[in-house]
Backbone as CSV, one residue per row, in Angstrom:
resi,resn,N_x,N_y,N_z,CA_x,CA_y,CA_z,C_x,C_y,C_z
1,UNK,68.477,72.654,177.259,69.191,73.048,176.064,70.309,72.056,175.795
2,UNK,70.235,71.979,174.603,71.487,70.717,174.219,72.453,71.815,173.008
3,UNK,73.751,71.136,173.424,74.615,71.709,171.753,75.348,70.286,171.243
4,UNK,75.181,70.523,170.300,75.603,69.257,169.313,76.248,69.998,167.844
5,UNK,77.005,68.931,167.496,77.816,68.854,166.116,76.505,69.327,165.394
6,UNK,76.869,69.836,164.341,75.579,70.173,163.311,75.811,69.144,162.193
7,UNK,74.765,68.306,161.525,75.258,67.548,160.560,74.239,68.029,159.727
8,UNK,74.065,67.115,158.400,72.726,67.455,157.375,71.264,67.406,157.871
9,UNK,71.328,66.431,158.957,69.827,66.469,159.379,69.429,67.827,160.369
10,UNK,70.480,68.531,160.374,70.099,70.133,161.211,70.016,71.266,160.219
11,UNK,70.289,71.127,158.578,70.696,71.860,157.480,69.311,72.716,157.875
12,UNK,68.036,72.414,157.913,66.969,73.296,157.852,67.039,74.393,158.963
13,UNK,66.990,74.089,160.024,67.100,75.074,161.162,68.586,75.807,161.053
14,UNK,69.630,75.511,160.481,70.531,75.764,160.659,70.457,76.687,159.898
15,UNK,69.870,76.477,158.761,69.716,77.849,157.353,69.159,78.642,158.201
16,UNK,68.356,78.503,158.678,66.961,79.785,159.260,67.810,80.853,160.110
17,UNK,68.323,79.806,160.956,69.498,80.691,162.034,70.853,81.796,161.250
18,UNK,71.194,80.776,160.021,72.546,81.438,159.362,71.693,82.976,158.819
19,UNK,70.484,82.572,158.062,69.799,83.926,157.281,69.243,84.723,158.271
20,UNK,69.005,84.288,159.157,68.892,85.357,160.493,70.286,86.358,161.159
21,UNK,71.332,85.725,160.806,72.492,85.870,161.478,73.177,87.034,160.207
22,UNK,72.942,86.613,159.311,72.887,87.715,157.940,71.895,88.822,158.231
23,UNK,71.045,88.741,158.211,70.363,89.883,158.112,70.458,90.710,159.550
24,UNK,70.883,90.308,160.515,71.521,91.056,161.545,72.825,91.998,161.386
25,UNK,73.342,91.339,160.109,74.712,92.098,159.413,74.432,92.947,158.465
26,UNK,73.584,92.734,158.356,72.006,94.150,157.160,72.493,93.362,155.892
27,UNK,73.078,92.524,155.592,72.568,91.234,154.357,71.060,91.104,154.077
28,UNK,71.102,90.952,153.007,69.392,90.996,152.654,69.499,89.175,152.794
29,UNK,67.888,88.748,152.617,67.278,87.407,153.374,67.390,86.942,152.482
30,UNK,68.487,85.486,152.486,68.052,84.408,151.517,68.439,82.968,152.002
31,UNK,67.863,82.652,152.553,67.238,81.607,152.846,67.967,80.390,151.673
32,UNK,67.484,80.391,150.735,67.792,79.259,149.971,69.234,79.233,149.805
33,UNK,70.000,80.801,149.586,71.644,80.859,149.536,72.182,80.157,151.060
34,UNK,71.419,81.001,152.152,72.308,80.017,153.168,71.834,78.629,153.238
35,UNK,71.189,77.744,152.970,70.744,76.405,152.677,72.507,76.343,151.733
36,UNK,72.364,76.489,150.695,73.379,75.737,149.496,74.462,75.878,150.106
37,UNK,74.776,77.223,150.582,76.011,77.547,151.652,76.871,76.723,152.698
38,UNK,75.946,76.825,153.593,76.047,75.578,154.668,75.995,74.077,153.817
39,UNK,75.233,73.662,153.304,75.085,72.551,152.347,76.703,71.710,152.272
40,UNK,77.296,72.927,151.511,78.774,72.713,150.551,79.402,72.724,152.235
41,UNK,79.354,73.686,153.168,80.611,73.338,154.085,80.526,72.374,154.646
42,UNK,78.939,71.658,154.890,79.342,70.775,155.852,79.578,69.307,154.690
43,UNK,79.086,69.442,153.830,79.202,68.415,152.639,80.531,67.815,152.163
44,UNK,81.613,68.799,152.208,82.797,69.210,152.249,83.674,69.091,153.406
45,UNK,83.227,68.761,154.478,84.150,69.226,155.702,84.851,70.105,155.508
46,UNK,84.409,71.727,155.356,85.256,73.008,155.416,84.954,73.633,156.518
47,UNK,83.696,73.209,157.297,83.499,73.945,158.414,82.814,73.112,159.561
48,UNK,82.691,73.426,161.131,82.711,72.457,162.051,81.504,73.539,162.916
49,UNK,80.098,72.832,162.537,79.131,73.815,163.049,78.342,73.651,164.521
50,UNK,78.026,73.956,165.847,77.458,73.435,166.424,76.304,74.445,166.554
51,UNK,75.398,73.879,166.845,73.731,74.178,167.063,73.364,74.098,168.511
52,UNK,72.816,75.006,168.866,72.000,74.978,170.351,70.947,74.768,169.898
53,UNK,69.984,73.810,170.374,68.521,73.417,170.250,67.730,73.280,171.010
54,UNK,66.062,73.524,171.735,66.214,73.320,173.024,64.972,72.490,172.411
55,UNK,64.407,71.316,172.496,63.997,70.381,172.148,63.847,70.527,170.408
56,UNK,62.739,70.852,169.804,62.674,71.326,168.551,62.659,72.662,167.953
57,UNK,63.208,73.854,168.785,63.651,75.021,168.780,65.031,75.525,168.880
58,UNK,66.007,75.779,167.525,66.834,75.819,167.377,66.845,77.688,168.090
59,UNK,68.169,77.431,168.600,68.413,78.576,169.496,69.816,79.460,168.968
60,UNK,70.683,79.141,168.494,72.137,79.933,167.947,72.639,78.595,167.311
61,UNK,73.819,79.079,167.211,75.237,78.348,166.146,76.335,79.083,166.755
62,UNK,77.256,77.929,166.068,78.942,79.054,166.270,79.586,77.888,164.696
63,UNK,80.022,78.555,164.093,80.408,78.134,162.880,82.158,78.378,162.863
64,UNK,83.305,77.142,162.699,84.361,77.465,162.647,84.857,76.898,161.141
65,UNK,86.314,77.492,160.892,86.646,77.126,159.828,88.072,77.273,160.167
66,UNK,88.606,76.119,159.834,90.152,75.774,159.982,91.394,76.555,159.227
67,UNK,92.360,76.802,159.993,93.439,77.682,159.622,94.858,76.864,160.033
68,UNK,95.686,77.417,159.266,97.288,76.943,160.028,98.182,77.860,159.964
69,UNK,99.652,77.043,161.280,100.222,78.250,161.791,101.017,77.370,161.187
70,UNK,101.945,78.119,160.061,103.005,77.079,159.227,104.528,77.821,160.396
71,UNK,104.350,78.592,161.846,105.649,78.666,162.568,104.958,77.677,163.972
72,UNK,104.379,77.509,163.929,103.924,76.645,165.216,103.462,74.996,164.277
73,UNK,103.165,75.275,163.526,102.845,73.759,162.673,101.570,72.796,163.199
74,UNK,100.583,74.302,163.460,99.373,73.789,164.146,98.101,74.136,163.501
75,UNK,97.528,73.171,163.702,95.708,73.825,163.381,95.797,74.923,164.436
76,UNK,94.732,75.937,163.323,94.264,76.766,164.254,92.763,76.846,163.998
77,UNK,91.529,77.709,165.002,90.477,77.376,164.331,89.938,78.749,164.198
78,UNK,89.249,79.510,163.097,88.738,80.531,163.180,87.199,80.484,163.229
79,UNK,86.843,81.334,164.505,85.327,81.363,164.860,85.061,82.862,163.946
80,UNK,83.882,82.063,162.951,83.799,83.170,161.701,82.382,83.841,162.490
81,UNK,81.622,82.888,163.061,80.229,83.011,163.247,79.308,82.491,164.458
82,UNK,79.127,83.371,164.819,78.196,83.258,166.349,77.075,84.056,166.440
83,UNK,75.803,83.090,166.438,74.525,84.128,166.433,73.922,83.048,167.899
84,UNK,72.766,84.325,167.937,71.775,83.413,169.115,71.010,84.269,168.710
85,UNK,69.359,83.588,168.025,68.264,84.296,168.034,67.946,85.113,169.027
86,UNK,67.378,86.346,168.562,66.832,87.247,169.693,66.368,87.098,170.883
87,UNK,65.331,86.243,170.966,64.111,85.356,172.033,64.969,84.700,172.950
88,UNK,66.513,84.234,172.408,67.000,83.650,173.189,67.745,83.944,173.508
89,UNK,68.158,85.317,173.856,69.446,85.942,174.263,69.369,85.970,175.486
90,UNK,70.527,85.965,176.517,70.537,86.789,177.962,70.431,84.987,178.636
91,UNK,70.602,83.983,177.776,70.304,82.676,178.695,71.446,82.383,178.938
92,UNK,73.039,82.592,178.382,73.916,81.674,178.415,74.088,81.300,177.278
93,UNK,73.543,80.894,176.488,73.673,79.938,175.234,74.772,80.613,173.872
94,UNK,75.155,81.559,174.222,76.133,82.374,173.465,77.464,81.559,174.466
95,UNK,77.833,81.973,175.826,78.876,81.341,176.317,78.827,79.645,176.200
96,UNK,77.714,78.912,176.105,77.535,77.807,176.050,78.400,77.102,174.181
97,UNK,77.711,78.251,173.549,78.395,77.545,172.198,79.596,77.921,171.771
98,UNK,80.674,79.375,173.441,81.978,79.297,173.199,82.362,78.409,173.506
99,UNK,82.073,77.858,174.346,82.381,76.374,174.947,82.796,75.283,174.294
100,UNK,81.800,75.100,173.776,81.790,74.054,172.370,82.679,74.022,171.646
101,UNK,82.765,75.733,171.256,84.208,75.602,170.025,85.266,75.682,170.590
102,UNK,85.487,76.142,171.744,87.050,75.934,172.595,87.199,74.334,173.013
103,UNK,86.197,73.640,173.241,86.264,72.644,173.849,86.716,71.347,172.348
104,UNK,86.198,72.136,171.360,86.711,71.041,170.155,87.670,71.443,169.703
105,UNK,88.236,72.788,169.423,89.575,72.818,169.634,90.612,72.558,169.793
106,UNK,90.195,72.421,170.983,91.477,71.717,172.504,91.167,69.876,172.195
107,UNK,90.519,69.207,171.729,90.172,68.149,171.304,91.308,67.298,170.147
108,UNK,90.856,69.073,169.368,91.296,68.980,167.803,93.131,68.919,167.893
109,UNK,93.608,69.698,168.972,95.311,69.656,168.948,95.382,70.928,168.792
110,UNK,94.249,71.719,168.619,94.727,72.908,167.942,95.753,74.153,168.440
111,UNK,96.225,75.209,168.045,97.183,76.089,168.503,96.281,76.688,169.252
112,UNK,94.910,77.242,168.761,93.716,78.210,169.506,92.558,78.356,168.489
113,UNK,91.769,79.631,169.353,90.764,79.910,167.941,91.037,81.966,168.040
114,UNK,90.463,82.173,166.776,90.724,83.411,166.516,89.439,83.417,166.583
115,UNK,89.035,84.592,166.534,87.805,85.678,165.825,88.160,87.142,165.569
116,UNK,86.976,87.777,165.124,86.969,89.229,164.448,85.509,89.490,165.048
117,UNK,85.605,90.476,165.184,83.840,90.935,165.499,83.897,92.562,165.162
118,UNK,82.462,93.091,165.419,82.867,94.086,165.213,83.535,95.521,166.065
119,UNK,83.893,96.787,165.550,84.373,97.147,166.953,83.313,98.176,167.619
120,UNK,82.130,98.211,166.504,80.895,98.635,167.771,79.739,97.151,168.147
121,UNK,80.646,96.231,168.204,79.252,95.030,168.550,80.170,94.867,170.281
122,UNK,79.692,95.761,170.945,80.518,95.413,172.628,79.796,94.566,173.606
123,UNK,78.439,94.399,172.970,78.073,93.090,173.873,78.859,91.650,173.219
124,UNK,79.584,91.847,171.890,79.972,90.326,171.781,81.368,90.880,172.572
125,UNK,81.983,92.009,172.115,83.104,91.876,172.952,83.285,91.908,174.398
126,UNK,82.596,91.779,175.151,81.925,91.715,176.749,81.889,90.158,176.816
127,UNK,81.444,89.247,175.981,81.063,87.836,176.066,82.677,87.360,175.853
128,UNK,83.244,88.082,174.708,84.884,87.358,174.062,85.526,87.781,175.176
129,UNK,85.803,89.025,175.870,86.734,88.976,176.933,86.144,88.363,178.020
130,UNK,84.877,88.292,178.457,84.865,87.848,179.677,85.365,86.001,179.765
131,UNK,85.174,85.548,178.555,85.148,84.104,178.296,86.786,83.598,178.379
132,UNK,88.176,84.756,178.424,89.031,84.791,178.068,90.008,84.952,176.443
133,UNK,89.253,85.413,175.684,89.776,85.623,174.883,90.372,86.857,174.684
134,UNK,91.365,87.430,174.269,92.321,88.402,174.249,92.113,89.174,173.532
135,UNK,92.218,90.573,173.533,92.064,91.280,172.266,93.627,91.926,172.243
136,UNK,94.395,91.329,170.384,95.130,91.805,170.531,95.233,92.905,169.147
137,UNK,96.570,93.324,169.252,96.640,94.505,168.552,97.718,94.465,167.213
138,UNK,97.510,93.113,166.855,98.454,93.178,165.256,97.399,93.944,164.503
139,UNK,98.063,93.753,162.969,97.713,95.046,162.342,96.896,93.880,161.135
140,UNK,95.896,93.655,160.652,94.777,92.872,159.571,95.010,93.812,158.567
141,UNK,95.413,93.278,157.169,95.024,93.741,155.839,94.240,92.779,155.359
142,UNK,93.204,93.247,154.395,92.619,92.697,153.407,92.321,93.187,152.132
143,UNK,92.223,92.564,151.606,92.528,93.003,149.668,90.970,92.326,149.000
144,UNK,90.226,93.271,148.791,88.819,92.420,148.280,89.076,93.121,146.984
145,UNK,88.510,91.495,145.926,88.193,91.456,144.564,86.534,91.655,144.432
């Protein structure tokens, strides 16, 4: 198994994985939206994707997207997205692509990385604490248009 930067020449497998990773969130399948999706972030540098592949069988992602701490005056990185196809669960390759994003991170200068998950998904939160990540207890608002 290899993990690597995701660039345009991974856009195909990478869609398959993102619309897989949706419809695990009960998003209905579209394929061509996560194509244009991914497309624009990585087209853009808005987001920093890595891919597990194990020769020509793409296996998960972890998808980050950059934040700042205007009292620390640091990048920070938010891990929006972490899937690992079904077939390939139970190998590692979920801790393998925390790796990745802590390890570019810490590369990057950054302050840390955040995430959100959900609070009945306890096998990811079993993977986030065991990996060291903290669960803490400020208080999240959000305001959807």
């Amino acid at each position: 198994m290899v993990i690597k930067k995701a660039t345009m020449a991974e856009l195909d497998s990478l869609s398959e994985l993102f619309d897989s990773y949706r419809v695990f969130y009960e998003q209905p399948s579209n394929l061509e939206g996560a194509q244009h999706f991914l497309r624009e972030r990585l087209e853009n540098e808005e987001s920093v994707v890595f891919i597990a592949r194990d020769g020509n069988d793409s296996l998960g992602f972890v998808q980050l997207y950059p934040s700042f701490s205007s009292i620390s005056m640091k990048r920070s990185w938010i891990l929006n997205d972490l899937f690992v196809k079904e077939s390939a669960r139970k190998r590692g390759i979920g801790e393998n692509l925390l790796q990745a994003a802590v390890d570019f991170a810490k590369e990057s200068g950054a302050k840390g990385v955040f995430l959100e998950t959900g609070k009945e998904n306890v096998t990811a939160q079993r993977l986030y604490e065991r990996f060291g990540f903290v669960k803490e207890s400020n208080f999240f608002y959000h305001y959807s248009i």
